[in-house]
N, CA, C and O atoms as a printed pandas DataFrame, in Angstrom:
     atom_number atom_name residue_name chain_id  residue_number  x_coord  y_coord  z_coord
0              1         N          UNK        A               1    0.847   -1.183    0.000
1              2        CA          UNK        A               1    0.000    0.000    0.000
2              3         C          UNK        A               1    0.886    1.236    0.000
3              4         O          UNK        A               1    1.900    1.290    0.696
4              5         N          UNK        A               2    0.438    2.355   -0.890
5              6        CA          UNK        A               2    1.242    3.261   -0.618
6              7         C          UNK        A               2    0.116    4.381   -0.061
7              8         O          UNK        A               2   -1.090    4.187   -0.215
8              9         N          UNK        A               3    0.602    5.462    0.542
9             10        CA          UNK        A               3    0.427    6.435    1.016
10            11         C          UNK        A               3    0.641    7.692    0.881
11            12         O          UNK        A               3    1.670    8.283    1.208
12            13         N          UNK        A               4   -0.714    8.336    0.198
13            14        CA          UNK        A               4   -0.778    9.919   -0.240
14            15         C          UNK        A               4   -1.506   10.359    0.231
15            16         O          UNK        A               4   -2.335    9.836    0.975
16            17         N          UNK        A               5   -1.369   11.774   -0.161
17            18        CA          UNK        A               5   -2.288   12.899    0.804
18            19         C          UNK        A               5   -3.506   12.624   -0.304
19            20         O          UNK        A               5   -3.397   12.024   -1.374
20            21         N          UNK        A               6   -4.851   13.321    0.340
21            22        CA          UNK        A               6   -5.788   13.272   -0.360
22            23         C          UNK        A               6   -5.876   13.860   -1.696
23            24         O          UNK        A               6   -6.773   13.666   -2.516
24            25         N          UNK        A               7   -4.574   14.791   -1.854
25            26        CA          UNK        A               7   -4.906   16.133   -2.727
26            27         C          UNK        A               7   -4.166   15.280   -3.818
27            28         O          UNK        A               7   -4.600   15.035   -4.944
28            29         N          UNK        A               8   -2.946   14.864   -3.270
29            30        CA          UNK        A               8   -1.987   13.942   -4.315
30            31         C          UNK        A               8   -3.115   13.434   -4.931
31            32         O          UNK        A               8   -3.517   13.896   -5.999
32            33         N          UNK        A               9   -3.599   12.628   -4.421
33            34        CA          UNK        A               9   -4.680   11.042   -4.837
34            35         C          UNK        A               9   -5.631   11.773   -5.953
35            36         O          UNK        A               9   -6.081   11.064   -6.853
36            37         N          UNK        A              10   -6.060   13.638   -5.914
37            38        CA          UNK        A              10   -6.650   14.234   -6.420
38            39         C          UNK        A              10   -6.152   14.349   -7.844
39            40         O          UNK        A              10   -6.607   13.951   -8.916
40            41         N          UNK        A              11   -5.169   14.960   -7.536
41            42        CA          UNK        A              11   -4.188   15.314   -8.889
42            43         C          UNK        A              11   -3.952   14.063   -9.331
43            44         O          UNK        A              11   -4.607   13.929  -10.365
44            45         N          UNK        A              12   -3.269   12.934   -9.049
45            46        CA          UNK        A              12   -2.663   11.497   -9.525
46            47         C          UNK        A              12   -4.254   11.108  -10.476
47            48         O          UNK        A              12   -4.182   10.969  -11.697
48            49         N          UNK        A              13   -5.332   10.997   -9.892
49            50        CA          UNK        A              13   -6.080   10.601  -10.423
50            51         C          UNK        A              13   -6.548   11.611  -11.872
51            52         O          UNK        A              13   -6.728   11.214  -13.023
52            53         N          UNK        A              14   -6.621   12.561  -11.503
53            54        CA          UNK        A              14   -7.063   13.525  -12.889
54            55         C          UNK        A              14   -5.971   13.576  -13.900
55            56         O          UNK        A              14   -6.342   13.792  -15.053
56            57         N          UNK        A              15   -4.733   13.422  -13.697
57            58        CA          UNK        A              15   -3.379   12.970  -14.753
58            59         C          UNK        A              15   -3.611   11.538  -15.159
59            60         O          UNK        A              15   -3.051   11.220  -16.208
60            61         N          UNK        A              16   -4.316   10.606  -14.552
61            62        CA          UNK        A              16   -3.783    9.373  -15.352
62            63         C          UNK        A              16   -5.472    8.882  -15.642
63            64         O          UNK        A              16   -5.624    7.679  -15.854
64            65         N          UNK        A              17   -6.790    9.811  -15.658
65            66        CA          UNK        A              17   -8.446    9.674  -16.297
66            67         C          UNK        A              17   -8.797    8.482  -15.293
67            68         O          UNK        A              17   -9.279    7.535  -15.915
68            69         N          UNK        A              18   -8.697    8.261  -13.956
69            70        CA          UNK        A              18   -9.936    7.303  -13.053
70            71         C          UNK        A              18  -10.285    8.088  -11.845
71            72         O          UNK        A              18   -9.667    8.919  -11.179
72            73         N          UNK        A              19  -11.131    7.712  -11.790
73            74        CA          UNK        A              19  -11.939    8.293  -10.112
74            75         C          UNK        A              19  -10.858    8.451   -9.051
75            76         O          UNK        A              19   -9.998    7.743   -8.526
76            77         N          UNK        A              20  -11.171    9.344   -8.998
77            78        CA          UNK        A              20   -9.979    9.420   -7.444
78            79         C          UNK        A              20  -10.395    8.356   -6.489
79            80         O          UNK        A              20   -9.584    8.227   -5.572
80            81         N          UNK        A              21  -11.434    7.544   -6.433
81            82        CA          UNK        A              21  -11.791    6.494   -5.285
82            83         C          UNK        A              21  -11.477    5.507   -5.635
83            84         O          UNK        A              21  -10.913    4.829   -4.776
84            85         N          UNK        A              22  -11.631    4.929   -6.903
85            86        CA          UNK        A              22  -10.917    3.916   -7.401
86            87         C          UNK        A              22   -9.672    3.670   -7.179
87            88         O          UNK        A              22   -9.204    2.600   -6.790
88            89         N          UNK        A              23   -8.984    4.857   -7.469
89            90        CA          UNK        A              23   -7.429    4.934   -7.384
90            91         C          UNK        A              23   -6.702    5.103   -6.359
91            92         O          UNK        A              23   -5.514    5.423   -6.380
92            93         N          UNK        A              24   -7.593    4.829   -5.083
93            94        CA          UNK        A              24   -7.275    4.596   -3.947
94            95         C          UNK        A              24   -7.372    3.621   -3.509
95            96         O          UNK        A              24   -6.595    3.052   -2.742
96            97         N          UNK        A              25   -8.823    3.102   -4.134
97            98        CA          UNK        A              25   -8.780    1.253   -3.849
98            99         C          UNK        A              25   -7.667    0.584   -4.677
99           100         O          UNK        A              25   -7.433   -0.612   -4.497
100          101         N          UNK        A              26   -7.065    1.207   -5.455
101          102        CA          UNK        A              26   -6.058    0.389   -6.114
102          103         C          UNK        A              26   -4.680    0.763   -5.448
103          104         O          UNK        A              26   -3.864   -0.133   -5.664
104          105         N          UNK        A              27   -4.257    1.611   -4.843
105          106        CA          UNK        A              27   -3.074    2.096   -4.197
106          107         C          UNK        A              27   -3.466    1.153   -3.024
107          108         O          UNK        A              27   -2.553    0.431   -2.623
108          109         N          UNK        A              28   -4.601    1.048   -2.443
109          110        CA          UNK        A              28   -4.572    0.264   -1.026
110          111         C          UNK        A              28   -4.956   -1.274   -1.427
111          112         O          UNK        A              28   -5.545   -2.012   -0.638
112          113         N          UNK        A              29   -4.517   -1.720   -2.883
113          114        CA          UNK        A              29   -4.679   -3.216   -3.670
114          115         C          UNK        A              29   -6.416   -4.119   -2.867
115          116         O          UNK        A              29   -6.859   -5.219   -2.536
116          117         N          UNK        A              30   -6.732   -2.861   -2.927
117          118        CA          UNK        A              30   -8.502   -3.563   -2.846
118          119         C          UNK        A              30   -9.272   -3.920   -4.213
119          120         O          UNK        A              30  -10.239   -4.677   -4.297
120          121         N          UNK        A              31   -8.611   -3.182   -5.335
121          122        CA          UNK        A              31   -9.095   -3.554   -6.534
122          123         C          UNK        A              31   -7.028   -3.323   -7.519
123          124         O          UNK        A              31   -5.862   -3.148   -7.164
124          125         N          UNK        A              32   -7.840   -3.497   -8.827
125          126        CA          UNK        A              32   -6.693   -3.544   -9.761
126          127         C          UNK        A              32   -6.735   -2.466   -9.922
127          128         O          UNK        A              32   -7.499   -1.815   -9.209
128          129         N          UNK        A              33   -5.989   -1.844  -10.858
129          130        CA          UNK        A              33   -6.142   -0.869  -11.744
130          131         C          UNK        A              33   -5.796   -1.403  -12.957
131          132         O          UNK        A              33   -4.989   -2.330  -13.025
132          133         N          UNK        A              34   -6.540   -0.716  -14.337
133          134        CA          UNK        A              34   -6.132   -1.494  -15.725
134          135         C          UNK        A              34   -4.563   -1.377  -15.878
135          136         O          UNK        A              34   -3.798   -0.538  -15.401
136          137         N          UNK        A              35   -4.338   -2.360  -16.605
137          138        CA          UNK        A              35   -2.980   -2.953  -17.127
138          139         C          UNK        A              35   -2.229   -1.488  -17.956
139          140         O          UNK        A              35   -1.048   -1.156  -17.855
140          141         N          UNK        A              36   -3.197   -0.853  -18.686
141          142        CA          UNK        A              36   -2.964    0.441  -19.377
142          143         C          UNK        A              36   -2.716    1.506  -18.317
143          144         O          UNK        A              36   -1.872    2.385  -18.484
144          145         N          UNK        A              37   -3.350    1.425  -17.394
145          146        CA          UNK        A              37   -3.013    2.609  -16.406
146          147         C          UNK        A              37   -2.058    2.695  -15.717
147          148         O          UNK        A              37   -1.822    3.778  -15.181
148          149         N          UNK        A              38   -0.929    1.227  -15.445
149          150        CA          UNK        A              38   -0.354    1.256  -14.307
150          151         C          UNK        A              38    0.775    2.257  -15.103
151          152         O          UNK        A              38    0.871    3.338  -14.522
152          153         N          UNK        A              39    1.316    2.182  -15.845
153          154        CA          UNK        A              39    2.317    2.917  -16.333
154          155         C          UNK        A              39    2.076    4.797  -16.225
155          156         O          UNK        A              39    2.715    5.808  -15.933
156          157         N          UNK        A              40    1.234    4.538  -16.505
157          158        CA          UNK        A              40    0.564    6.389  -16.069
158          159         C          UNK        A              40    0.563    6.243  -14.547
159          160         O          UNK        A              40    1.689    6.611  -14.211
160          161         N          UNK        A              41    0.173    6.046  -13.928
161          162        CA          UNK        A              41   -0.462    6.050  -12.692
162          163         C          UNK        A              41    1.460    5.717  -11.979
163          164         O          UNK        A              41    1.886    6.712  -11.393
164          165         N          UNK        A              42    2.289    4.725  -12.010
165          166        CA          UNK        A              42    4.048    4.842  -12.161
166          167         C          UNK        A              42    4.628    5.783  -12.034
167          168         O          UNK        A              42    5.242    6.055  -11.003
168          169         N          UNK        A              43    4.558    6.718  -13.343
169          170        CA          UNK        A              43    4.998    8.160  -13.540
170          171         C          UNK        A              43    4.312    8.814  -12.656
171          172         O          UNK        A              43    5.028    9.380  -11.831
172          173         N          UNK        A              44    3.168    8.957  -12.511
173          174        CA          UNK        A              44    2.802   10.630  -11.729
174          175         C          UNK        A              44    3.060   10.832  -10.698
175          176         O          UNK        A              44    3.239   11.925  -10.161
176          177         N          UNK        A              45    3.168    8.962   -9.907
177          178        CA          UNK        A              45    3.772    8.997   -8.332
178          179         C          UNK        A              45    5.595    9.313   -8.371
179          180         O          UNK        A              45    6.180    9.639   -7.339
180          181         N          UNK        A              46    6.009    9.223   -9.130
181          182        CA          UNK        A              46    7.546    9.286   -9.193
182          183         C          UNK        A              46    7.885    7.921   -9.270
183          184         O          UNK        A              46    9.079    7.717   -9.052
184          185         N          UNK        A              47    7.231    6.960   -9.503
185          186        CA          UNK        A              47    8.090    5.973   -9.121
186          187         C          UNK        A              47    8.008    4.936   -7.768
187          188         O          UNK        A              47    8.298    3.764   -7.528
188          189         N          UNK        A              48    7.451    6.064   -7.061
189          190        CA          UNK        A              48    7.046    5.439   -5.778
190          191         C          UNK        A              48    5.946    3.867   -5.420
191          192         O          UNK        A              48    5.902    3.073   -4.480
192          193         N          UNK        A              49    5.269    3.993   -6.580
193          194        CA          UNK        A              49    4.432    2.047   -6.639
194          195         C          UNK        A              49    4.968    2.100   -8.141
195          196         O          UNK        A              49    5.001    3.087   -8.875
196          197         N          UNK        A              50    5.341    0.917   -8.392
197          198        CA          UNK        A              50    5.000    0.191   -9.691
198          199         C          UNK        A              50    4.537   -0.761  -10.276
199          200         O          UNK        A              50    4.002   -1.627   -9.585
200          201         N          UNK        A              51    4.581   -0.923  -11.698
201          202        CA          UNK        A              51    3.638   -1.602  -12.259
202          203         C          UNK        A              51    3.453   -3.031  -11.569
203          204         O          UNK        A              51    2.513   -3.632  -11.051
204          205         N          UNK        A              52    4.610   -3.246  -11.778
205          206        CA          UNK        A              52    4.359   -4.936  -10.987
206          207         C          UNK        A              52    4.277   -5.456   -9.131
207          208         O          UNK        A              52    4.251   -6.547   -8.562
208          209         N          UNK        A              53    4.258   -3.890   -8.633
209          210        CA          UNK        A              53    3.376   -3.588   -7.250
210          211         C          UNK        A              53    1.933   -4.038   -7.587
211          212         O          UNK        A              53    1.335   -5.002   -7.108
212          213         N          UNK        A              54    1.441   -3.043   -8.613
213          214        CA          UNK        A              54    0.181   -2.592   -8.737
214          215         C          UNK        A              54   -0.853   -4.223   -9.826
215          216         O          UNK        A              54   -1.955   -4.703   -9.560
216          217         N          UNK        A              55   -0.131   -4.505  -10.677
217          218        CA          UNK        A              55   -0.708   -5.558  -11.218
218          219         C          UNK        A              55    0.571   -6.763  -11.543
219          220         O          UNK        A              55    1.185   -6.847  -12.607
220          221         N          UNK        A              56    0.760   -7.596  -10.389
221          222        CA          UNK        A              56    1.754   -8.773  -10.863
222          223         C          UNK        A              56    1.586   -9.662  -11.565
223          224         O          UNK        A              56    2.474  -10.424  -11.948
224          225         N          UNK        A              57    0.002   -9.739  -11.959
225          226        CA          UNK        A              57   -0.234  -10.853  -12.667
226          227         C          UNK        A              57    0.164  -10.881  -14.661
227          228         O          UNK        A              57    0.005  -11.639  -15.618
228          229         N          UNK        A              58    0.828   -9.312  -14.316
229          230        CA          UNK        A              58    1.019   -9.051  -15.789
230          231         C          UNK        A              58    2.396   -9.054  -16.317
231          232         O          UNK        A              58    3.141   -8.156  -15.923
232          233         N          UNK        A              59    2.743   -9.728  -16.959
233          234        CA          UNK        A              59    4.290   -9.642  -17.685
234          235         C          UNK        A              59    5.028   -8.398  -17.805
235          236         O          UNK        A              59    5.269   -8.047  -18.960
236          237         N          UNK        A              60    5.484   -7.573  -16.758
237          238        CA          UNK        A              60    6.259   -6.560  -17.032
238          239         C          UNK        A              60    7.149   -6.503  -17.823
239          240         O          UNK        A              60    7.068   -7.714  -18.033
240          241         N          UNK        A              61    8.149   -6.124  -18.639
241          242        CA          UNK        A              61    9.339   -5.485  -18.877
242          243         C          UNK        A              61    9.713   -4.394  -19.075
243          244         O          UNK        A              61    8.885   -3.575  -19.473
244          245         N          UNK        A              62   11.168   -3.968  -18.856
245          246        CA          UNK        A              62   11.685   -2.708  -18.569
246          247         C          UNK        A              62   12.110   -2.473  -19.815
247          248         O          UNK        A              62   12.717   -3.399  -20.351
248          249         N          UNK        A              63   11.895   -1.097  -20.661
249          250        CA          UNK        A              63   12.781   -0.780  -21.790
250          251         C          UNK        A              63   13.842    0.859  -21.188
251          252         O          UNK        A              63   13.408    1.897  -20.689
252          253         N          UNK        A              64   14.669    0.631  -21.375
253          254        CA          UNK        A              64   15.866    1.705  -20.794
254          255         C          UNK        A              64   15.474    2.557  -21.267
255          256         O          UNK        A              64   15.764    2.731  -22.451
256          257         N          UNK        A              65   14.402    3.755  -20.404
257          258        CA          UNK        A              65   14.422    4.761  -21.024
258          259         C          UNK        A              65   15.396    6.282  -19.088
259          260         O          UNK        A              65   14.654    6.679  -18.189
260          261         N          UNK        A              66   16.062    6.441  -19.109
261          262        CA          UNK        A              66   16.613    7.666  -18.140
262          263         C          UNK        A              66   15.579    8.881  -17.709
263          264         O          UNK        A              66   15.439    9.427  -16.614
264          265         N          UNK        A              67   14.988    9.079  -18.814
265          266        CA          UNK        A              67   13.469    9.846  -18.608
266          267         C          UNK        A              67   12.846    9.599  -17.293
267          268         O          UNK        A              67   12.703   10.333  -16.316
268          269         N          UNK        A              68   12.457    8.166  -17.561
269          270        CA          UNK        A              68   11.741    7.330  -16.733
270          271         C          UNK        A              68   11.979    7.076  -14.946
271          272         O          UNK        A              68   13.098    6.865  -14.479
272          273         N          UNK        A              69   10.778    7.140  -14.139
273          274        CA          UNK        A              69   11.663    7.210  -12.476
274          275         C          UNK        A              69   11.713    5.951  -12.131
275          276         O          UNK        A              69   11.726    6.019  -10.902
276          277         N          UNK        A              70   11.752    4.764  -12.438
277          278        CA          UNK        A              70   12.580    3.599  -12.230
278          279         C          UNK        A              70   13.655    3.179  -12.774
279          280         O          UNK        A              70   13.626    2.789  -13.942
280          281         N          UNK        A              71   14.454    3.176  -12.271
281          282        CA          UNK        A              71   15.862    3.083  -12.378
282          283         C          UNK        A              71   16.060    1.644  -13.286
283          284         O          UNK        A              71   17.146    1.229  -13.690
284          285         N          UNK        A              72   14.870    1.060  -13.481
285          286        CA          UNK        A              72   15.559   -0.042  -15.104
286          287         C          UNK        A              72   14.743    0.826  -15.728
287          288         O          UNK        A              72   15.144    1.593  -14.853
288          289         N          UNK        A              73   14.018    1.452  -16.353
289          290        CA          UNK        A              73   13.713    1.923  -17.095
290          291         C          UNK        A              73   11.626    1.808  -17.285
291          292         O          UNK        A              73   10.852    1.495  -16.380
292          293         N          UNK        A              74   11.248    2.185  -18.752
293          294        CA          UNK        A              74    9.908    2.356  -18.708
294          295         C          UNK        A              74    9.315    0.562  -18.622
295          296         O          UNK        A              74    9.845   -0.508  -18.918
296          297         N          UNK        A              75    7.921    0.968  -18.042
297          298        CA          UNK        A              75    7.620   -0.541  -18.081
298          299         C          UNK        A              75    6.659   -0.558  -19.569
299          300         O          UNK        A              75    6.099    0.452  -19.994
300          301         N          UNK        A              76    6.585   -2.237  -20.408
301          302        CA          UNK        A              76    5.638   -2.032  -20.852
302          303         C          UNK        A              76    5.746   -3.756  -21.200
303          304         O          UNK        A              76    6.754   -4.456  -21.099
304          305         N          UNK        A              77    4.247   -4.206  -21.676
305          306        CA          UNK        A              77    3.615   -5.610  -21.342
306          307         C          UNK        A              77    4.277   -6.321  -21.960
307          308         O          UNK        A              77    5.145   -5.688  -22.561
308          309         N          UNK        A              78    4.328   -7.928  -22.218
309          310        CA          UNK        A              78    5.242   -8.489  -22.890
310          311         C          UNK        A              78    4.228   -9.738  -22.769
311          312         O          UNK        A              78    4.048  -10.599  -21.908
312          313         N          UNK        A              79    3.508   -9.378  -24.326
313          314        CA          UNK        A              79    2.431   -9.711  -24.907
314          315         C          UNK        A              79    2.512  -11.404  -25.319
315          316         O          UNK        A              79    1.641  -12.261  -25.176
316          317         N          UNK        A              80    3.776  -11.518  -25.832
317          318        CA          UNK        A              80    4.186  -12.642  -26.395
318          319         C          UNK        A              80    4.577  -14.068  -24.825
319          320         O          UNK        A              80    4.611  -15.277  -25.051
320          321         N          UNK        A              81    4.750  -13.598  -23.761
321          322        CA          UNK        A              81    5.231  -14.177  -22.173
322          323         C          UNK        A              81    3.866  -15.107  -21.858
323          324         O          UNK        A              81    2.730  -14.699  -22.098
324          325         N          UNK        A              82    4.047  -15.905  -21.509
325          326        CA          UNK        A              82    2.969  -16.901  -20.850
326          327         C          UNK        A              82    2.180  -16.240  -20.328
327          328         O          UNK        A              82    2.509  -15.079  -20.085
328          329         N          UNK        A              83    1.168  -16.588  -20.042
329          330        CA          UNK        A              83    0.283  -15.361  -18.990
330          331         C          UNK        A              83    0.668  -16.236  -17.674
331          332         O          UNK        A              83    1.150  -17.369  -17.653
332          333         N          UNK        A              84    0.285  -15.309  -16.470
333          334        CA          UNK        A              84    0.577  -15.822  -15.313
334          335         C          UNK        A              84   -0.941  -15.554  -14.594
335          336         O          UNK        A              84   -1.824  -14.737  -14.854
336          337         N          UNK        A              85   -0.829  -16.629  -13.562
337          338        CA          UNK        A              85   -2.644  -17.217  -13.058
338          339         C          UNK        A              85   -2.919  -15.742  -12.190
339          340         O          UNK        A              85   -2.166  -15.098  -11.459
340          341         N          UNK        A              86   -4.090  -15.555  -12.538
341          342        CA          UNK        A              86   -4.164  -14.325  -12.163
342          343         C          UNK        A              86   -5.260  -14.311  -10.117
343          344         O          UNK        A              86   -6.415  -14.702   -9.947
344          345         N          UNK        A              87   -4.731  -13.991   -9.508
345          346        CA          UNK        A              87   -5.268  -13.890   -7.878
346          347         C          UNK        A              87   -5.860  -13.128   -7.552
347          348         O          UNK        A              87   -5.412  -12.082   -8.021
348          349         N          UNK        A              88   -7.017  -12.889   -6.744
349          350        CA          UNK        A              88   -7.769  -11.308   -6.445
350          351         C          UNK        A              88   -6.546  -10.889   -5.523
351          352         O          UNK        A              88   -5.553  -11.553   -5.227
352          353         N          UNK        A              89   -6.970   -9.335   -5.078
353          354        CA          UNK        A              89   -5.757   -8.768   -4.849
354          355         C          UNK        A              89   -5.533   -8.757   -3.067
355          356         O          UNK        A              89   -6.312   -8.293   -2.234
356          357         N          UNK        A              90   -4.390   -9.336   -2.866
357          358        CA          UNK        A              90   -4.493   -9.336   -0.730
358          359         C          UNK        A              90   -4.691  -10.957   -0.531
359          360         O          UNK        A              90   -4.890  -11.442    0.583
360          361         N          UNK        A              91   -4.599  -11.905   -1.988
361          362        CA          UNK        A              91   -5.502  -13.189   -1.587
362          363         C          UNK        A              91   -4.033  -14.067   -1.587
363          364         O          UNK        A              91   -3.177  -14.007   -2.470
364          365         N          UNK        A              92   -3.987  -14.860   -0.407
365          366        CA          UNK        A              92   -2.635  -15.521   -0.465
366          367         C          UNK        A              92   -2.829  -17.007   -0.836
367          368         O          UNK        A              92   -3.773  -17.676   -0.415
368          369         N          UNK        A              93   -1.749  -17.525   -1.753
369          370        CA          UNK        A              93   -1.857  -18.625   -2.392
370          371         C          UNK        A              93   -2.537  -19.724   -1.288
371          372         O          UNK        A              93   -2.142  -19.702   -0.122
372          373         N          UNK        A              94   -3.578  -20.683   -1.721
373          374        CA          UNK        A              94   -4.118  -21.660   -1.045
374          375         C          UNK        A              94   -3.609  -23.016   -1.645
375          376         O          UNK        A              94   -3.472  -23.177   -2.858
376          377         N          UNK        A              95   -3.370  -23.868   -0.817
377          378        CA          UNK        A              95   -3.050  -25.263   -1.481
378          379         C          UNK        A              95   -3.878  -25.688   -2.177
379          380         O          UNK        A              95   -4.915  -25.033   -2.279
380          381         N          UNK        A              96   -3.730  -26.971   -2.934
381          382        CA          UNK        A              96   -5.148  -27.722   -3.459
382          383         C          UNK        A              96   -5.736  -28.573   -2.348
383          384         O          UNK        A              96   -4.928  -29.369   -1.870
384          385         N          UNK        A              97   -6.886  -28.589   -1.856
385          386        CA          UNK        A              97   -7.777  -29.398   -1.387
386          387         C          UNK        A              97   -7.555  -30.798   -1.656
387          388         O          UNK        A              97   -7.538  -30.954   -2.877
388          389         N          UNK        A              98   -7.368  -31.936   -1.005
389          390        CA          UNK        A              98   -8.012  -33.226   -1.343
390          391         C          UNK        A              98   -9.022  -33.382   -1.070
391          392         O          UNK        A              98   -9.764  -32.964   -0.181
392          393         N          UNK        A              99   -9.145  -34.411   -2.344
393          394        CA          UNK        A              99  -10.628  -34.564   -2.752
394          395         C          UNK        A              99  -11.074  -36.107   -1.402
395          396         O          UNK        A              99  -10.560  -37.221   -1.296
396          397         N          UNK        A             100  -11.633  -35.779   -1.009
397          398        CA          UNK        A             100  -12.008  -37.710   -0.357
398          399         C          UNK        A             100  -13.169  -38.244   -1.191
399          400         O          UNK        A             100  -14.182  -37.661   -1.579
400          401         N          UNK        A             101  -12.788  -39.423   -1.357
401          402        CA          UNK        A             101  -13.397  -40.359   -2.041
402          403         C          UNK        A             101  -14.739  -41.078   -1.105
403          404         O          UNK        A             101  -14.529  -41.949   -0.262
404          405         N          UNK        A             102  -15.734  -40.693   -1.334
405          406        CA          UNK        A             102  -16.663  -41.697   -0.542
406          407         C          UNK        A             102  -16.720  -43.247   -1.163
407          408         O          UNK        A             102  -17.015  -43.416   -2.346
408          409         N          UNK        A             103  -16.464  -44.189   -0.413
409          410        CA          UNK        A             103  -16.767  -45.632   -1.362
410          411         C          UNK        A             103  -18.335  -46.418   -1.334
411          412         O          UNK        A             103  -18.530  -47.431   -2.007
């Protein structure tokens, strides 16, 4: 979870087009934010959450851009990568269940 003032959360949200409430449930990983947004939503904080904070279930990669406030560079999807199983957000991996057999 990261932590901004309300006004930040104001501005962050009107720079990267979602509800400022949304974009709080997604800073406090109660919901996602779209896969398209995390990279906007990256930049306006400085850097401070990123993409693969904000959505891990998505194939990040870094392209070297210095511009950029993460120090590998800009993120962007990597379309062609396996997909990875996707978890609601806060939900920690559960084993598999055995099944019992009634005879």
């Amino acid at each position: 979870m990261i932590s901004i003032s309300a006004r930040e959360r104001v501005d962050v949200a009107a720079k990267v087009g979602l509800n400022e409430q949304y974009l709080y449930q997604c800073l406090t990983l109660r919901r996602r934010p779209p896969a398209d947004r995390c990279p906007h939503i990256e930049r306006a904080l400085d850097g401070r959450v990123t993409c693969e904070q904000m959505r891990p279930d998505v194939r990040w990669q870094r392209v070297p851009d210095p511009a950029w406030p993460h120090p590998e560079g800009r993120p962007c999807i990597d379309v062609a990568a396996p997909a990875v199983p996707a978890s609601p957000p806060g939900a920690a991996a559960q084993p598999p269940r055995e099944q019992s057999h009634a005879a």
